[in-house]
C-alpha positions in Angstrom: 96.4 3.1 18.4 94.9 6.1 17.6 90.6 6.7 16.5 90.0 10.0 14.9 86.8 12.0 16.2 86.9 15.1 13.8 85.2 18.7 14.7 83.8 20.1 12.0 86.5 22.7 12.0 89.6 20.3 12.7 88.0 18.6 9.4 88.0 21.6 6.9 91.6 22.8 8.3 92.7 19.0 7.4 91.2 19.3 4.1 92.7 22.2 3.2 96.0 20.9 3.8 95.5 18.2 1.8 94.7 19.9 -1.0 97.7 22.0 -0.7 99.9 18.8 -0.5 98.5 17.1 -2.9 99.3 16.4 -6.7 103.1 15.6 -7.1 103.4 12.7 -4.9 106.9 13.9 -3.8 105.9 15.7 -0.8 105.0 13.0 1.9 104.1 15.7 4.5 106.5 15.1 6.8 106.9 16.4 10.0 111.0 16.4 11.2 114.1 18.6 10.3 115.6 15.8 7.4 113.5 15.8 4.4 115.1 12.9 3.1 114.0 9.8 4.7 116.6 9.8 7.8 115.8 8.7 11.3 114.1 12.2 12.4 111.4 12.3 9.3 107.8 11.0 10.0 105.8 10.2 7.4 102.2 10.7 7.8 99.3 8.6 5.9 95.7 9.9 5.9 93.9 6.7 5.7 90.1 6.8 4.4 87.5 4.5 6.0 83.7 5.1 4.8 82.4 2.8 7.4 81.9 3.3 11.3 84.2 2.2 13.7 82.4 -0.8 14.8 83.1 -2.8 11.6 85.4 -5.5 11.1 87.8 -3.2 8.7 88.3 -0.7 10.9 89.7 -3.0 13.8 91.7 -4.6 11.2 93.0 -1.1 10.0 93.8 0.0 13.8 95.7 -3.1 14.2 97.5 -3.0 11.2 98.2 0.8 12.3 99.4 0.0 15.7 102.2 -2.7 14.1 103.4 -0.2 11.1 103.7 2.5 13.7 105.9 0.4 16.3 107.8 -1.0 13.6 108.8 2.0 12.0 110.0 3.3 15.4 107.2 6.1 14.8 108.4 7.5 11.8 105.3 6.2 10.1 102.4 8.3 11.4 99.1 6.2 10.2 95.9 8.2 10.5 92.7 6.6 9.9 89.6 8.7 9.5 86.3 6.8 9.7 82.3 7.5 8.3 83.2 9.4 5.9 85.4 12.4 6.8 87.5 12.6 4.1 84.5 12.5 1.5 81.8 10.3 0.2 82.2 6.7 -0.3 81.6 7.0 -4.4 85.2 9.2 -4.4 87.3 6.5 -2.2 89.3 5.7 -5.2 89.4 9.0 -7.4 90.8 10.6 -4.1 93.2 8.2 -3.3 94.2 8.7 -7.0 94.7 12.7 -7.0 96.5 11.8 -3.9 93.8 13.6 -1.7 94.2 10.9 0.5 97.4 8.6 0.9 95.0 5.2 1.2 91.6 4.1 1.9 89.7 0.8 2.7 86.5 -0.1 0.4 84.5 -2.5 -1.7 85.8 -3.3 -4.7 82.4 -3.8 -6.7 81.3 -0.7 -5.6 83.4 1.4 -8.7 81.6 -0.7 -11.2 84.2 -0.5 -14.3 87.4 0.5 -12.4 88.4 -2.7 -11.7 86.6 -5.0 -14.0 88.4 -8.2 -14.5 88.5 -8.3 -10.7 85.0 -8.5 -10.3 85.1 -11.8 -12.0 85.6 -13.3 -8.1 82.5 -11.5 -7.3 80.0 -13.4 -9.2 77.7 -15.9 -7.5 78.0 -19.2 -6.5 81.8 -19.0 -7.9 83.4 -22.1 -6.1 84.6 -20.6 -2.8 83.2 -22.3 0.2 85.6 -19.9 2.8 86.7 -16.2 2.8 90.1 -17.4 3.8 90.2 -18.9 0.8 89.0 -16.5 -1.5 91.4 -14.0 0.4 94.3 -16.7 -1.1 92.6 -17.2 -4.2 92.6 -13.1 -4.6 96.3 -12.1 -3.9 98.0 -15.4 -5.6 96.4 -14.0 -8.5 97.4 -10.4 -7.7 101.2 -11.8 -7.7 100.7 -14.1 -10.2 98.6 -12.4 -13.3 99.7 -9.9 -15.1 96.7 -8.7 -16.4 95.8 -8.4 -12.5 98.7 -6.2 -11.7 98.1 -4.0 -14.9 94.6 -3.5 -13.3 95.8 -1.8 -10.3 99.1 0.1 -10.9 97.6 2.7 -9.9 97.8 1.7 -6.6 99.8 0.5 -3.6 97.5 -2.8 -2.7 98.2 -3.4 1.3 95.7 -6.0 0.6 92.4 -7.6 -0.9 90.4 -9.7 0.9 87.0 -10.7 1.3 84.5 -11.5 4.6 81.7 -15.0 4.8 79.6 -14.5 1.8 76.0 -12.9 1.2 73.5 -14.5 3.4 69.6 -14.8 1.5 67.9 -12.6 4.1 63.9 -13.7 4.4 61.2 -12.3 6.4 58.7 -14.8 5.3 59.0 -18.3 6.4 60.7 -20.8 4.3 60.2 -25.1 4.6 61.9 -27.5 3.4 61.4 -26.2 -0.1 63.6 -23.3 -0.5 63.4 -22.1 -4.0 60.2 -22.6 -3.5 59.2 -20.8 -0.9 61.7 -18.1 -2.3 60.2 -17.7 -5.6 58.6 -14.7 -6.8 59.9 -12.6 -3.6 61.0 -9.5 -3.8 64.9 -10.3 -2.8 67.5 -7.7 -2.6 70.2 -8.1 -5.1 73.6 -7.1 -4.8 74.4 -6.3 -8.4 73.5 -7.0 -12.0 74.7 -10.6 -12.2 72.9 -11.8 -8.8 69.8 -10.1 -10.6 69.9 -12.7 -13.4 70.7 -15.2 -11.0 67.8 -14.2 -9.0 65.8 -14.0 -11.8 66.7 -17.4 -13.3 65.2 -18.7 -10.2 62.1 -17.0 -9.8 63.0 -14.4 -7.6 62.1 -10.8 -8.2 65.5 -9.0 -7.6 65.4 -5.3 -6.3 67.8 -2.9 -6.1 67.6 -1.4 -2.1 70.5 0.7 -0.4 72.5 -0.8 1.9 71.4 1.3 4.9 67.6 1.2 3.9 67.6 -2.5 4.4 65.9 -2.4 8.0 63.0 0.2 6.9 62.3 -1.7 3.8 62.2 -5.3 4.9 60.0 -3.5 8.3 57.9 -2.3 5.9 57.2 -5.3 3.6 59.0 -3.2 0.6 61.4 -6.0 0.0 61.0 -9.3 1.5 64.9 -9.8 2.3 67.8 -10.3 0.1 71.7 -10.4 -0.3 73.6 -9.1 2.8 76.7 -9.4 4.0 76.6 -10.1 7.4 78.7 -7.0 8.2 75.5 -5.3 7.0 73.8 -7.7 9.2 74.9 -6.5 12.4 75.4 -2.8 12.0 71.9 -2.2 11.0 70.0 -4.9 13.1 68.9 -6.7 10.3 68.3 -9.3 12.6 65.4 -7.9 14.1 63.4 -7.8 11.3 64.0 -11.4 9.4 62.5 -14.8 9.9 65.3 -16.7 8.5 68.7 -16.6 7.2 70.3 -19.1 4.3 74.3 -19.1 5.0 75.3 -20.7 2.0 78.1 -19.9 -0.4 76.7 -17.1 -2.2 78.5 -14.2 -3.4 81.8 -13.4 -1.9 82.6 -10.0 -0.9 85.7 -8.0 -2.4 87.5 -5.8 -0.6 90.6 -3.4 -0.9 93.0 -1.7 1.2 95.1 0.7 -0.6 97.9 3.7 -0.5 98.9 6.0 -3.1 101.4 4.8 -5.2 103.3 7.8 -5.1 102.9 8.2 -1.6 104.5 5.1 -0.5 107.1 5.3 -3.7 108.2 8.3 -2.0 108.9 6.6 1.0 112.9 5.5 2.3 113.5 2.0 1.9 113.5 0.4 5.5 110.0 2.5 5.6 108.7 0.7 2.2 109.7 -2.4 3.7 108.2 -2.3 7.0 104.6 -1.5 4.6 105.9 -4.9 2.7 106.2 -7.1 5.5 102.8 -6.3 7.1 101.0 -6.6 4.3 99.9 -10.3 4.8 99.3 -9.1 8.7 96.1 -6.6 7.5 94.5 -9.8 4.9 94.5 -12.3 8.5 93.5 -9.4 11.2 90.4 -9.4 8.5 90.0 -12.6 8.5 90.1 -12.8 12.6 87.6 -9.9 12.4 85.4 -11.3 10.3 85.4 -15.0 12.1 84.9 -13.5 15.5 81.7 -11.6 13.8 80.5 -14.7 12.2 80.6 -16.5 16.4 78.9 -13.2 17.3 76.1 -13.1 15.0 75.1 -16.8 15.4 74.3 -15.6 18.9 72.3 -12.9 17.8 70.2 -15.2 15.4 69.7 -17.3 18.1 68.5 -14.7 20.6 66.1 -13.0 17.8 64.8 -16.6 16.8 66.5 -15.9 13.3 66.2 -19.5 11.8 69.5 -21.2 9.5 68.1 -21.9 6.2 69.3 -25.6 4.7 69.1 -26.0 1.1 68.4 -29.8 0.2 71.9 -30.9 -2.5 69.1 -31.0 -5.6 68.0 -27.8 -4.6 71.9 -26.4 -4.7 72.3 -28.1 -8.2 69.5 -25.9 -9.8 71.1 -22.6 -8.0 74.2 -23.5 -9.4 73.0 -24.1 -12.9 71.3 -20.6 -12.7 74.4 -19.1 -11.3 76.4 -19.8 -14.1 74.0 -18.9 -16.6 74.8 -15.3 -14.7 78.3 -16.1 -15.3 77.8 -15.8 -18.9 76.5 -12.5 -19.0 79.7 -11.3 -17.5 81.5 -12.6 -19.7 79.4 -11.1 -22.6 79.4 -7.8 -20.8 83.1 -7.8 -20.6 83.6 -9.2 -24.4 81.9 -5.9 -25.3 84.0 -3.9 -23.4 87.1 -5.6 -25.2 88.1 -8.2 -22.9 88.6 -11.9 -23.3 85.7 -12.4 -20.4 85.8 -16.1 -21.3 89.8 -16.7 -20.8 89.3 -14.7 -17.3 86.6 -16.7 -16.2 88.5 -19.5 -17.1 91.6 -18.3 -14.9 89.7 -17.7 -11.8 88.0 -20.9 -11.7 91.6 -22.8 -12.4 92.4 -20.7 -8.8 89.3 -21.1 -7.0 89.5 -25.2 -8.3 92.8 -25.1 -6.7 91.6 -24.3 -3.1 88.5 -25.5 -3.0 89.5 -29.3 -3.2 
């Protein structure tokens, strides 16, 4: 298992071999005397990672590494290049694309547009009450719709997946009374539809960076908000809170990805050893992200991070206002020319599926 540490000059030399590789998809820059896909050729992949190495995706990545490696008998040579050193996090899927890079990991609602009818799964308060589920929930519908598929063939999808959902962040104290003590804070939100769910309930939503979280609850800017609990732990949100509501917010959406003509190039047995440990990545995720989840109730615990518990009248009115939000995406997607309404429809017939 291999973790990249690039010099600044190891990283412009990589670059500029990239970009003389890059841009008919035919040349897998190999390494070997074949060329064609026998036993000698090694086929690298320059894997993009915009997060540090600490978080749950890249484990999940190295692991997922490791077993294509072995099983390949090394003729699949994975790189994975963390924090950025393949470029910024807003060009993760336009380089993939341009074949730039051969893959990368990311957030799916972070390209608002490029993957719209996706993003349905990503609204609030949805139905999903476990990320293994919504992992199921997201690739049945991958293999099964083909409006899904027609979304993202432009890609290779190793896998989507998601992590425990959104936890309502507070640094003021919060009773018995919840929404109460809640309303008219200034709450992150963690885009527009959890604003008009926010706002539905009297909560001030406020657009704040992920990694300006810590200086902004510190300094009274925001009084908490939506984060994952990824977010959580790498910035030592915890330090800074009073209490935490882990309820079933919003669910994150994540994608691991390879350029299509990258792995189309590939020989067969190599395609298939890609194939077959495709539903390895989705449950190292979920291991990473359950082993987090044990990890940070400890921290809350040590920091004196109380567990919010919203009363079942309480969770009634949030879900009311939640689906209100739900309508807007479905206006906003009308207006873009989509039948919002009949994919609304079809993710709830999934998530209805798993969640009794």
């Amino acid at each position: 298992m291999k973790k990249k540490l690039l010099a600044l000059t190891l990283g412009i030399c990589m670059v500029a071999g990239l970009l003389a590789g890059c841009g008919n998809g035919g040349d897998p820059a190999n390494t070997g005397s074949s060329g064609n896909g026998g036993d000698d050729t090694v086929y690298r992949f320059n894997i993009d990672f915009p997060n540090p190495e600490t978080a749950c995706g890249f484990k999940a990545l190295s692991d997922w590494e490791a077993k294509v490696e072995e099983e390949s008998g090394g003729r699949l040579d994975i790189n994975i290049y963390s924090g950025g050193a393949l470029g910024a996090l807003a060009d993760c899927v336009t380089n993939c694309q341009a074949g730039v890079t051969d893959g990368f990991w990311s957030g799916v609602t972070l390209y608002p547009g490029v993957f719209p009818q996706t993003e349905v799964l990503g609204l609030p308060m949805i139905g999903i009450t476990d990320h293994h589920d919504m992992n199921t929930v997201l690739n049945d519908m991958m293999e099964n719709e083909s409006w899904m598929q027609e979304e993202w063939s432009d890609f290779y999808v190793v896998g989507l997946h998601s992590s425990q959902p959104c936890g309502i962040l507070c640094s003021k104290p919060v009773g018995d009374d919840p929404l109460a003590s809640w309303k008219g804070l200034n709450l992150r939100l963690s885009n527009a539809y959890t604003s008009e769910w926010f706002s539905e309930l009297g909560i001030n939503p406020v657009s704040c960076g992920i990694n300006d979280g810590y200086e902004n609850i510190s300094k009274s800017v925001i009084d908490g908000g939506l984060f994952f609990l990824d977010q959580v732990e790498s910035s030592a949100l915890y330090e800074v809170i009073d209490n935490i509501w882990l309820g079933d917010t919003v669910y994150a959406l994540n994608m691991f990805c390879l350029n299509k003509d990258k792995y189309e190039a590939l020989p067969d047995d190599l395609k298939a050893v890609i194939d077959d440990n495709c539903d390895y990545f989705v449950e190292r995720i979920a291991y990473y992200f359950d082993d987090q989840e044990a990890r940070m109730m400890e921290k809350f615990e040590e920091y004196d991070v109380g567990l919010v518990e919203v009363p079942e009248d309480e969770l009634a009115t949030m879900q009311t206002a939640a689906e209100n939000s739900w309508q807007l995406w479905v206006e906003t997607m009308n207006e873009s020319g989509y039948d919002g309404q009949a994919i609304l429809d079809c993710a709830l017939e999934y998530v209805a599926e798993y969640a009794e």
